[in-house]
N, C-alpha and C positions, 0 to 999 in steps of 0.2 A: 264574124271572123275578120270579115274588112275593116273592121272597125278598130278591134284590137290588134290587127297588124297593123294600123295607121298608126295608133297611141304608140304601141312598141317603138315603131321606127324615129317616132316626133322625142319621143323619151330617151333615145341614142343617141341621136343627134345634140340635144340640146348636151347629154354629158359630153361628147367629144367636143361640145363649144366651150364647154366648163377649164376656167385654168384648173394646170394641176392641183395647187393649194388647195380648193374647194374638192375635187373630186378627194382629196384623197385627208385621213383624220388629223390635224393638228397637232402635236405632239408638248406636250409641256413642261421644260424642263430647271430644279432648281438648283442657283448654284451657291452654295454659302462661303463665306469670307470670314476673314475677321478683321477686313480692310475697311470701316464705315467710309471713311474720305475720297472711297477710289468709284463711288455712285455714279457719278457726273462720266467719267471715264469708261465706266462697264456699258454705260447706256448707250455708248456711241459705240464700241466691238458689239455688243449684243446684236446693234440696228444691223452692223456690216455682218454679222454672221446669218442674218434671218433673212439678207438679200440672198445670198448665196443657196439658205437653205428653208424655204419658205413655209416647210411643215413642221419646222420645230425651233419654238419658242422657247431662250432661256433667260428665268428671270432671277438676277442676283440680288439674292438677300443676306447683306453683312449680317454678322452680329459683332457686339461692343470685343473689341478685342481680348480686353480681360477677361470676359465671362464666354468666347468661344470654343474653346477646349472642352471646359468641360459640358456646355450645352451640346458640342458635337456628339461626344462619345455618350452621354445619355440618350439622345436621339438614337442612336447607332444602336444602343442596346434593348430600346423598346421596338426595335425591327425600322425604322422610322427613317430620317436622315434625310437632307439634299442629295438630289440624281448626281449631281455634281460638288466633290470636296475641294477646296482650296485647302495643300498641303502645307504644312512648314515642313522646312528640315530635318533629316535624319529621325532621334528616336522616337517622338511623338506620332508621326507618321507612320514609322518602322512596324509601333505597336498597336496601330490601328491595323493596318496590313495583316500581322500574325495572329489579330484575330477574327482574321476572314471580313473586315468592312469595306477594305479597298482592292479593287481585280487589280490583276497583274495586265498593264500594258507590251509586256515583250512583244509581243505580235501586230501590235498596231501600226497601220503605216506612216511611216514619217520618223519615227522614235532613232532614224540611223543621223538625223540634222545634229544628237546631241553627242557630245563626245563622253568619257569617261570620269573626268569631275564635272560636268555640268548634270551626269546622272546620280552622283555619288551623296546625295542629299536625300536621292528617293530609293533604298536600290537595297536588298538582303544582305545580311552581312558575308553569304555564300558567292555571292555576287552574280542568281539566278536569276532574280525576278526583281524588274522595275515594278513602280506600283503608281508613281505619278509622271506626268507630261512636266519635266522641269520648263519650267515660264522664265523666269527672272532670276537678274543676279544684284548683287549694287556691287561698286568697285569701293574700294578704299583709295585717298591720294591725299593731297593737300589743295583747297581752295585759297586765292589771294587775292588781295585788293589790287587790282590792276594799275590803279590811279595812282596811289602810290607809291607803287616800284617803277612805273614810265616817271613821276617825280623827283625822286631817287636815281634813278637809273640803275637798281637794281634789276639783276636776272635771276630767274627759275633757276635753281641747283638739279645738276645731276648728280653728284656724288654726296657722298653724310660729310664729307669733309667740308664742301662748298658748304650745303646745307648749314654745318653749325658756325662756320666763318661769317654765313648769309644772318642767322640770328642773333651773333652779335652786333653785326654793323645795324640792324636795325635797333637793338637794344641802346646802343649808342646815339641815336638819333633821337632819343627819349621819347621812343614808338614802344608798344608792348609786342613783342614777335607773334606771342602763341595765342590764340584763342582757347585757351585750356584747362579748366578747374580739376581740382582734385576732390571735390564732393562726390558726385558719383562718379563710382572708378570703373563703370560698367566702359565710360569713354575712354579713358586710359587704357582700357585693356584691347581694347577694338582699333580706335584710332591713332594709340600710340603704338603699343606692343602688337599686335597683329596688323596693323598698317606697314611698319619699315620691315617686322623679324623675316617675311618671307626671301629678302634680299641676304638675309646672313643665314637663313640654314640653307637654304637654295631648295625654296618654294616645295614642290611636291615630294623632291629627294627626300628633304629633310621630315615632313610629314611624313611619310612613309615609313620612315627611320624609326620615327619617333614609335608609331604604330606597331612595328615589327619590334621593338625591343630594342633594336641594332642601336639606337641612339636614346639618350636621355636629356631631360633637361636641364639638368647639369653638366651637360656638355659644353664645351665653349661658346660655340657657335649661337647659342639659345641664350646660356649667361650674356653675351654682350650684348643680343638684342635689349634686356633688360636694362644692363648697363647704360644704352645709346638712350632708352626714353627719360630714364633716372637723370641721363645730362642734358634735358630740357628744362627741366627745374628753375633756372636761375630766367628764364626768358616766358614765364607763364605770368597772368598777369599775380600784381601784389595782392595776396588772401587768398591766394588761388586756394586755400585748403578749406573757405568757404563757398567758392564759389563751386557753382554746379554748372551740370549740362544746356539746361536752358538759358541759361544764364550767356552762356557763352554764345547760344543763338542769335539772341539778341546783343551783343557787347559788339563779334565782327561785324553785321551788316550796319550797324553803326561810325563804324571807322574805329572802334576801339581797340583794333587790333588787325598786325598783318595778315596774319596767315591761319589761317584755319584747321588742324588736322581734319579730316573730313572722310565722312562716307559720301557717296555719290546722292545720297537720299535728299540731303542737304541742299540740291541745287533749286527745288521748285518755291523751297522756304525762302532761299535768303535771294534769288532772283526777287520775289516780291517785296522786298524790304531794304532792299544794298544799296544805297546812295553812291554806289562806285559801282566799275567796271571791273567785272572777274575776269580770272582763268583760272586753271590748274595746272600743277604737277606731279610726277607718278613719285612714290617712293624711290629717292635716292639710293642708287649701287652704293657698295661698300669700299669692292673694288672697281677704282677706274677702268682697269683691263678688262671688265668679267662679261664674259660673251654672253651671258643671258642675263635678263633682268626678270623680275618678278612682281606680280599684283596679285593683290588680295582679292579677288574675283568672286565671291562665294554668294554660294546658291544660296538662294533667297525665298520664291514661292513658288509651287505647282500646282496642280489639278489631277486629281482623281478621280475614278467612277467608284461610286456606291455599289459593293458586291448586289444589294440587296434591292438597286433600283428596275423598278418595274418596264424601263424602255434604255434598255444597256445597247439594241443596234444605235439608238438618234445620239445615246451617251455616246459614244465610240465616235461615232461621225465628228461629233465638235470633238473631242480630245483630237482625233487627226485635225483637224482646222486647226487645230492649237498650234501645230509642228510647222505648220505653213510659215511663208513668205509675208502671206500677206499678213498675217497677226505678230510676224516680229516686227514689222516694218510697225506698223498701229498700236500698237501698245507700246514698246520702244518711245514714239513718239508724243504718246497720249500720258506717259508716266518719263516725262524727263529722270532720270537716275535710277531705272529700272533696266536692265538692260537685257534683252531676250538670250537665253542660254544655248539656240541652235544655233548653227554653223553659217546663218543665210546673211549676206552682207547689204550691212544696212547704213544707210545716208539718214540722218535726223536733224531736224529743225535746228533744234536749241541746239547756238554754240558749243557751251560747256557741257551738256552732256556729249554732244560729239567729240571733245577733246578727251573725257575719260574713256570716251569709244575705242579710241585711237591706239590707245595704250595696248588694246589686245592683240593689235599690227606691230607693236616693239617687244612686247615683253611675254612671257607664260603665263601664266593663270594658275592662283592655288586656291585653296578656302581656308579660314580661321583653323588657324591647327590644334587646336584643345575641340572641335567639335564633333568630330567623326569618331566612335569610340571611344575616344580617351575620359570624356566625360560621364561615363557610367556609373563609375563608384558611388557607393555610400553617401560620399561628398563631391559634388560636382568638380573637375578642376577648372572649368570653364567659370562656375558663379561667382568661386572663391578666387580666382585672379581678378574679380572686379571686388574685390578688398585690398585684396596684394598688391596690385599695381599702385594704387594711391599709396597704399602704406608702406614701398619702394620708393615712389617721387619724391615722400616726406621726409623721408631717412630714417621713419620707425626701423625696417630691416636694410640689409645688406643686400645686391641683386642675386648673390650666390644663396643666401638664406632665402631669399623669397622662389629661386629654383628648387631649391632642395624641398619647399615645402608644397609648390604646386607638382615635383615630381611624387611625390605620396599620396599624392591621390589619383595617382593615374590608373585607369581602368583599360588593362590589354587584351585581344583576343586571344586564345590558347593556340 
């Protein structure tokens, strides 16, 4: 008996010497992507998350972006899947959700850091059930060669008036103003037309508008958004109707041109490449007087849990770390032109992603307005404005025809 109460007590002992991690089962969990480039990045949040939380291990495994869609939703369907989803926006997710693969986060804590469009990417169309943790946004603006307008002595434009005054004095200087091709019009439709329009229909209102019926795109306010990129034309470079996207990657860090239309995504590419010194500026008001200004802000990627993952308390724990301080601050930082969607104010390294930070201290926040809804139809109106747009810049149609014809594909709620 002495014996075995000896052993007993020497066997207690040694576990209360035990750290937690050991006493208690490891937990392993995976999180799939369709980001392969963001490795190097996930490996440094995973370290900071497994200090915090020493019994559960997550290990992100991208897949090639083209082919993760549908290898998601086949996993998903043989019961299978990552513990952990990275979302894209709206309906892809939406239809992951309705068909029971992704939980509903409403009750998780932390989910009140995000406001009403930084949820509106992941969220029913009843507007009952979030279903991922929104992560990230990128901004839309204009990047510039800094070196050459200190040169010049040109200034950043606040208004479209400055703005197209600003494009010709540079065209006059036998500078190319725009970094902009009309090959693929997926850019024209993003960095031209949904970069400045959210300033002429007035950001959410008009989204809203648009949604509800109450406004169409043959409305004014939408036609001259059209109109205002249509009158960039003369200041894109010469063939621009050969030139494409990547092309223009490489032509501004080059010095081939001033100004860049720009998603915010663009700062980690041409920081490694730009023989000059950048900044930016936000979309130009329309009007001088207009007490609000507007950014294209839009939701970008989230994180999900797997209805169907086998360890949904350790899933739950990292989606709340997701909502934290400390993972906007660290990924914010670790993804220069990512920028966290919660409420938690954050100081970042890189300049210029700090400069398009800044913008959400001056101006509102909207998202691409063909993406919520309206894109449902038969015919996307989202896909088919990256034909439209170019075939607007070229002069095939009129800006009022190319409204009339992205308004017909519009898909409304009842």
């Amino acid at each position: 008996m002495k014996k075995a109460f000896t052993f007993t007590l020497v066997l207690a002992l040694f576990l209360v010497a035990l750290p937690v991690s050991a006493q208690e089962e490891v937990v392993e969990l995976v999180m799939g992507s369709w980001r392969t480039e963001d490795i190097e990045q996930w490996d440094e949040i995973l370290a900071a998350f497994s200090a915090a939380y020493p019994n559960i291990v997550v290990r992100f495994e991208p897949t090639l972006n083209t082919e993760y869609d549908a290898q998601l939703r086949a996993a998903l369907e043989a019961g299978t899947g990552p513990d952990l989803i990275t979302c894209r926006p709206f309906d892809l997710s939406l239809g992951l959700y309705e068909a029971g693969y992704l939980a509903s986060v409403n009750d998780l804590p932390g989910m009140e850091h995000f406001n009403d469009v930084a949820r509106s990417g992941w969220i029913t169309d009843d507007g009952e059930n979030v279903y991922c943790v929104p992560m990230a946004s990128v901004i839309h603006g204009f990047i510039y060669n800094a070196d050459l307008f200190e040169e010049h002595g040109w200034t950043a434009p606040a208004t479209m008036d400055e703005f197209m005054a600003l494009l010709q004095t540079i065209l006059d200087a036998g500078i190319t103003p725009l970094a902009m091709g009309t090959k693929d019009g997926w850019g024209n439709a993003y960095m031209g037309f949904e970069n400045i329009g959210p300033n002429y229909w007035d950001g959410e209102v008009g989204r809203q508008a648009l949604i509800s019926g109450e406004a169409k795109l043959t409305d004014p306010e939408f036609v001259a958004a059209i109109e205002a990129v249509v009158a960039w034309e003369p200041y894109l470079p010469d063939g621009h109707e050969a030139i494409g996207y990547a092309d223009t990657q490489q032509l501004f860090p080059l010095g081939g041109a001033a100004i860049f239309p720009a998603g915010s995504w663009e700062i980690p590419i041409f920081e490694a490449n730009a023989m000059f010194a950048m900044h930016a500026f936000k979309p130009p008001v329309v009007d001088p007087d207009a007490e609000t200004c507007w950014i294209n802000d839009h939701v970008d990627i989230a994180v999900g849990m797997n209805a169907a993952t086998a360890h949904p308390e350790e899933a739950r724990i990292f989606l709340e770390w997701l909502t934290t301080q400390e993972f906007a601050q660290m990924y914010s930082n670790l993804q220069p032109g990512f920028f966290s969607l919660s409420d938690h104010q954050l100081t970042l390294e890189n300049p210029l992603a700090q400069e398009f930070l800044d913008w959400r201290q001056e101006c509102q926040g909207t998202i691409r307005v063909l993406y919520q809804y309206l894109s449902r139809g038969e015919v996307s109106a989202d896909n088919e404005n990256w034909r439209i747009m170019p075939a607007v810049i070229q002069g095939v149609m009129t800006p009022m025809e190319a409204a009339e014809e992205l308004e017909s594909y519009l898909w409304r709620p009842e």
